[in-house]
C-alpha positions as CSV (number, residue, x, y, z in Angstrom):
1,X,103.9,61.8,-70.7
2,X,100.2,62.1,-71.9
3,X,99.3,62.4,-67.8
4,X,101.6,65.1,-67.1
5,X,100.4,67.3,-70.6
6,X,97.0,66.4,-69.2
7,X,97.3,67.7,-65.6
8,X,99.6,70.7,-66.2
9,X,97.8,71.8,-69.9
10,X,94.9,73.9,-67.7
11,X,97.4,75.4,-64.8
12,X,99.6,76.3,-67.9
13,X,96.5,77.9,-69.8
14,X,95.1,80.2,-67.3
15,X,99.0,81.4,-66.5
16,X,98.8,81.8,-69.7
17,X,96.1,84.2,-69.8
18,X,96.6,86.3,-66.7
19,X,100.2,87.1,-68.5
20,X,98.1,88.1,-72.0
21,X,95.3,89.4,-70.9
22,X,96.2,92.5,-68.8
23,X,98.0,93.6,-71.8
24,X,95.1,93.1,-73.9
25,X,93.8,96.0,-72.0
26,X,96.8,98.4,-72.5
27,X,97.5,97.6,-75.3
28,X,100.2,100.1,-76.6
29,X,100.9,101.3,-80.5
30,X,104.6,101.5,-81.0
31,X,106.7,101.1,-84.2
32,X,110.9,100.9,-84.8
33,X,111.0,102.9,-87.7
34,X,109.1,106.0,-88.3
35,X,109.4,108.4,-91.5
36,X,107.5,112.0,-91.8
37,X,107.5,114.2,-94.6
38,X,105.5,116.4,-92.6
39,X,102.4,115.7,-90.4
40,X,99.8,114.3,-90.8
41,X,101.5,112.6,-94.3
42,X,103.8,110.4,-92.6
43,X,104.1,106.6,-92.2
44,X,101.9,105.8,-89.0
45,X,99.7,108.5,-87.1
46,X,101.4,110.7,-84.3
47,X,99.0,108.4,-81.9
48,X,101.9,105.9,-82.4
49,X,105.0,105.6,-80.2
50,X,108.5,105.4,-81.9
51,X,110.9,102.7,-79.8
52,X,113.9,102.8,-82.6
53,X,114.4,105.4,-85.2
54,X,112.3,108.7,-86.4
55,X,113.2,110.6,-89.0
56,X,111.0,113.5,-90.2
57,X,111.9,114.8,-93.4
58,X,109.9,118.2,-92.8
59,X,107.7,118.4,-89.5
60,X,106.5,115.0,-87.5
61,X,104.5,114.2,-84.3
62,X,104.4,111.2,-82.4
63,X,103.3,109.9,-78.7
64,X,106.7,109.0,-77.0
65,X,110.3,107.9,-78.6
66,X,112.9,106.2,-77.0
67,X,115.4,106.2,-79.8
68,X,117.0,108.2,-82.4
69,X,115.4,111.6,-83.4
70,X,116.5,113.0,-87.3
71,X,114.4,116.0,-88.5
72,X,114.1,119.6,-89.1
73,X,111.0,120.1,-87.0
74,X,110.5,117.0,-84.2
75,X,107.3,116.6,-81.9
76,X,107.3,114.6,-79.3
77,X,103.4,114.5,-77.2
78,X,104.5,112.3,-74.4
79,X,108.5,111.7,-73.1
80,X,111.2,111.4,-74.9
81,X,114.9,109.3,-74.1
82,X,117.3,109.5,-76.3
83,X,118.8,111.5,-78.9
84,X,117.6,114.5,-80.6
85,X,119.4,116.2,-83.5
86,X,116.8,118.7,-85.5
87,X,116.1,122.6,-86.3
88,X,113.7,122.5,-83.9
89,X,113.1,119.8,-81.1
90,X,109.9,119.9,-79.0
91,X,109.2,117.1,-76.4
92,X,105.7,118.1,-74.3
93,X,106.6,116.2,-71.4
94,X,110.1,114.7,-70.3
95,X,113.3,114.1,-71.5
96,X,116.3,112.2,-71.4
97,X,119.1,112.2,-73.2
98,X,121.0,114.6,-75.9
99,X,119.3,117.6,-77.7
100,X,121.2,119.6,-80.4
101,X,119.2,121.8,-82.4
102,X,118.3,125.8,-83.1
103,X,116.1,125.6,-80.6
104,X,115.2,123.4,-77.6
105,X,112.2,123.1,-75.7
106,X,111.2,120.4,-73.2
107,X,107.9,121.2,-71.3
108,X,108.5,119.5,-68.3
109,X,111.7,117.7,-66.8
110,X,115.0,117.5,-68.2
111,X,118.1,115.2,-67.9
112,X,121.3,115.3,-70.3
113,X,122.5,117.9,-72.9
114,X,120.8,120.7,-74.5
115,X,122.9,122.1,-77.3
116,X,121.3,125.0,-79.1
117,X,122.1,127.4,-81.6
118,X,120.0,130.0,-80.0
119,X,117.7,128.6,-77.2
120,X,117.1,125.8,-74.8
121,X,114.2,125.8,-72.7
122,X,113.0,123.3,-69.9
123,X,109.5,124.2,-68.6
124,X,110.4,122.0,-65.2
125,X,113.9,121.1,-63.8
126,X,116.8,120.7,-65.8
127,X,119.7,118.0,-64.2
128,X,122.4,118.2,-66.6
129,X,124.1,120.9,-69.3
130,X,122.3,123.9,-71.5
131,X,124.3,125.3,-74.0
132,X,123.3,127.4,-76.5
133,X,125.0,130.6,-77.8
134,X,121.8,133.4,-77.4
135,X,119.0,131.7,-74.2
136,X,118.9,128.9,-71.8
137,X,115.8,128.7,-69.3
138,X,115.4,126.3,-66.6
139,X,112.1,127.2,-64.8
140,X,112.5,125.3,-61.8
141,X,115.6,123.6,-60.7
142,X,118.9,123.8,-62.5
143,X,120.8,121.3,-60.9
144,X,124.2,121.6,-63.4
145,X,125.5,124.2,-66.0
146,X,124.0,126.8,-68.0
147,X,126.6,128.0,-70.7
148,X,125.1,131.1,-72.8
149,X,124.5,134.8,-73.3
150,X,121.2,135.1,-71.4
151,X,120.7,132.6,-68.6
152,X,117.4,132.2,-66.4
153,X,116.6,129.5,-63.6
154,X,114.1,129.4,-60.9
155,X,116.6,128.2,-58.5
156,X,120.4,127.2,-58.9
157,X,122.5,124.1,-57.7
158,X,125.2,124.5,-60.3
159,X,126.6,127.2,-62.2
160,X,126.2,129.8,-64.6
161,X,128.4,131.1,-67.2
162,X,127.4,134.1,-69.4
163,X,126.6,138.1,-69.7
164,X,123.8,137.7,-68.0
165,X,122.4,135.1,-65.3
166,X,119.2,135.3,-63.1
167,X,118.7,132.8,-60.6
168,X,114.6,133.5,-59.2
169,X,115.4,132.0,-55.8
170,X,118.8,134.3,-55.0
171,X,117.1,136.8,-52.6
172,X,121.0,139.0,-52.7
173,X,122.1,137.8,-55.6
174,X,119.0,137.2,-58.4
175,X,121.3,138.8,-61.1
176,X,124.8,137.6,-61.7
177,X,127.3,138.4,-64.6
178,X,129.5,136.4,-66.1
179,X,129.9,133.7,-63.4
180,X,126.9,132.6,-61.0
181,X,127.4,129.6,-58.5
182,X,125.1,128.5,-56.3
183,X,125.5,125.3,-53.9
């Protein structure tokens, strides 16, 4: 037994550390559970990454979430999966998931439900449902359904349902009322 610890002990060491080491390197700062009153006073700094569940009493910023989202005013840095459920609900860089909130806004791609009171933006493409009683923007693709007063896209692979809808890419029809399709 002492023979076999012996011969396998350095093969299982260096294994070992080529597993460890390259996250060494990367190493990541994540919590579950993150609580804001409003930023910076919240429980870790908004370098940290929330896996699990945020909820920011006031106004909180973190890297990326893959989680639950509570708040009046949630900040997201990075990407976002989930669910969001705030006043206001900001994500710089991608989302996934469920948004319900006043207003909306992911600054680059989109997939799942916006709900909002009065606006939903999505600063890229936008696979999924907007909803929102007053706006809904999708700069690039819209590749679902818009529901709202005001509707805007850069182009359209879905449909449209409100007073007024704008598809950029519709050289005949760029303006649409009530319902605009576009396949």
């Amino acid at each position: 037994m002492f023979k076999i610890i012996k011969l396998w002990a350095p093969h299982l060491l260096i294994l070992g550390m080529l597993v460890v080491c390259p996250m060494v390197g990367r190493a990541e700062q994540i919590t579950q559970l993150e609580v804001s009153l409003f930023h910076p006073l919240q429980a870790y700094p908004d370098e940290y990454s929330v896996d699990g569940f945020r909820l920011d009493l006031i106004y909180g910023i973190n890297e990326d979430l893959q989680g639950v989202d509570l708040g009046v005013v949630n900040t997201i840095k990075g990407n976002a999966h989930g669910f969001e459920l705030g006043a206001v609900n900001r994500v710089h860089e991608d989302f996934g998931g469920w948004q319900s909130g006043l207003f909306n806004e992911v600054g680059h791609d989109f997939k799942g439900f916006q709900l909002g009171l009065f606006a939903n933006v999505a600063r890229g493409s936008c696979t999924g449902v907007q909803a929102a009683i007053l706006f809904n923007d999708t700069e690039e693709d819209l590749r679902g359904i818009q529901f709202g007063i005001i509707n805007t896209t850069g182009s359209l692979y879905g449909v449209q349902i409100g007073f007024f809808n704008f598809n950029d890419d519709d050289k005949y029809l760029g303006f649409f009322p009530f319902i605009h399709a576009a396949f």
